[in-house]
C-alpha positions in Angstrom: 55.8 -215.9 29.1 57.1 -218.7 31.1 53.9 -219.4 33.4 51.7 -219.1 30.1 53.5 -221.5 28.6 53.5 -223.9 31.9 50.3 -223.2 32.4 49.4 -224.1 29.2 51.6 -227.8 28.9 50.1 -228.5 32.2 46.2 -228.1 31.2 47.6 -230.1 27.6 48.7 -232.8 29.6 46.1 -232.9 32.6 43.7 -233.5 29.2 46.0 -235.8 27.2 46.2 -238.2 30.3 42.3 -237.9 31.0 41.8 -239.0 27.0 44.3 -242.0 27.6 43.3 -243.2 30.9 39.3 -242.8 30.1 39.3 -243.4 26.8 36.7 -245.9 26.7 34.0 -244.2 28.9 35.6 -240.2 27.3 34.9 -241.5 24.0 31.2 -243.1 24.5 30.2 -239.4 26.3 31.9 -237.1 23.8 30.8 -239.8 20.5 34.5 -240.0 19.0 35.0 -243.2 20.0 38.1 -244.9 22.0 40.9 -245.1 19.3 40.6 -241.0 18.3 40.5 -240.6 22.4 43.8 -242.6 22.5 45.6 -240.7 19.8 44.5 -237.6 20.5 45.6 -238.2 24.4 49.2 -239.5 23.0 49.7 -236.9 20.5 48.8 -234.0 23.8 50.5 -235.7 26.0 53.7 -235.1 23.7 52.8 -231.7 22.8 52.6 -231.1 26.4 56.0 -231.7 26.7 57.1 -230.1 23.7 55.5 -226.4 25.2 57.0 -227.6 28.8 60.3 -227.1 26.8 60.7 -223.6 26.4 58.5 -223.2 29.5 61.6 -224.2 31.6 63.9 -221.7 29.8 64.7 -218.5 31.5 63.6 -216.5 28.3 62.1 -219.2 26.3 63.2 -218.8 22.8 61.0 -216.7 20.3 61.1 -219.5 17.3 59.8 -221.9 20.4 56.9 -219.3 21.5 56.0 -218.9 17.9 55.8 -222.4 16.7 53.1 -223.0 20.0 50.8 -220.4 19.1 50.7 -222.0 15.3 49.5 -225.3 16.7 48.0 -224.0 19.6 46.2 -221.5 16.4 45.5 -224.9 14.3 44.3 -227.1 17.1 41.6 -224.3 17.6 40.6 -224.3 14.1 40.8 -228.1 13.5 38.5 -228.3 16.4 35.7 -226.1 14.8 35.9 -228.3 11.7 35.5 -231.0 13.3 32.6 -230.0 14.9 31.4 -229.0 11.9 31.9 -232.2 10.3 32.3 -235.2 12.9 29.0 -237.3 12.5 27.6 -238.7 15.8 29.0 -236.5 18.3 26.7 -236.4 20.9 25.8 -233.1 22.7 28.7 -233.2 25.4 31.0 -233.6 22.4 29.4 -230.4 20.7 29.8 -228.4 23.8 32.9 -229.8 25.1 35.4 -229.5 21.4 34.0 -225.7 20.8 34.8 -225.1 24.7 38.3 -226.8 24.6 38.9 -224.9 21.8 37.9 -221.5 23.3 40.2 -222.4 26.4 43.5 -222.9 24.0 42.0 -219.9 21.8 43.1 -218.1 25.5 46.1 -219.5 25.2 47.0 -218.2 21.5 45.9 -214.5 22.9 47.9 -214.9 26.4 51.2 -216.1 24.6 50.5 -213.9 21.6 50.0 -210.6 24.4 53.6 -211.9 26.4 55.7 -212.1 23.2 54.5 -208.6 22.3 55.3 -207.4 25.7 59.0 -209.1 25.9 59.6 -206.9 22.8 61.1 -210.1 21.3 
């Protein structure tokens, strides 16, 4: 459980900091613009701390596990919609959000897979 969960605030973060340090050129690629790039790299960049958390817990605690693989679940859904709805993406922004999504999608079924196999 602990690697997923490392492995998992590490990728959050590596893409948090990449939305906040290319914002600008990010947003013009993916059409979402600068500002969304800039929140959406804050707000990862603190929910990649929040999963490194329990990550660095021996046995990190159920509650902790459970509440990552709701947003983890909602960040995958939101991202659909937004695909779905978002005018002026361009086509790296339709292929990129569905892929993202699909990557933390691994995530819910990885962490989902370790808590059923702690028994916990």
């Amino acid at each position: 459980m602990r690697g997923v969960l490392a492995l998992d605030a590490l990728v959050t973060d590596g893409n948090g900091l990449a939305y906040l340090a290319f914002a600008g050129p990010l947003g013009d690629l993916l059409g979402v613009g600068r500002a969304t790039l800039t929140g959406l790299g804050l707000l990862l960049a603190g929910y990649a701390i929040a999963v490194g958390v329990p990550a660095a817990r021996r046995q990190p605690p159920r509650p902790a596990v459970l509440a990552v693989i709701g947003l983890n679940l909602g960040w995958v859904v939101l991202s659909l919609v937004a695909v779905a709805v978002w005018p002026g993406l361009t086509t790296a922004g339709l292929v990129w959000i569905p892929a993202q999504a699909a990557a933390v999608g691994l995530f819910v079924v990885l962490q989902s897979t370790a808590l059923r196999r702690t028994g916990r």
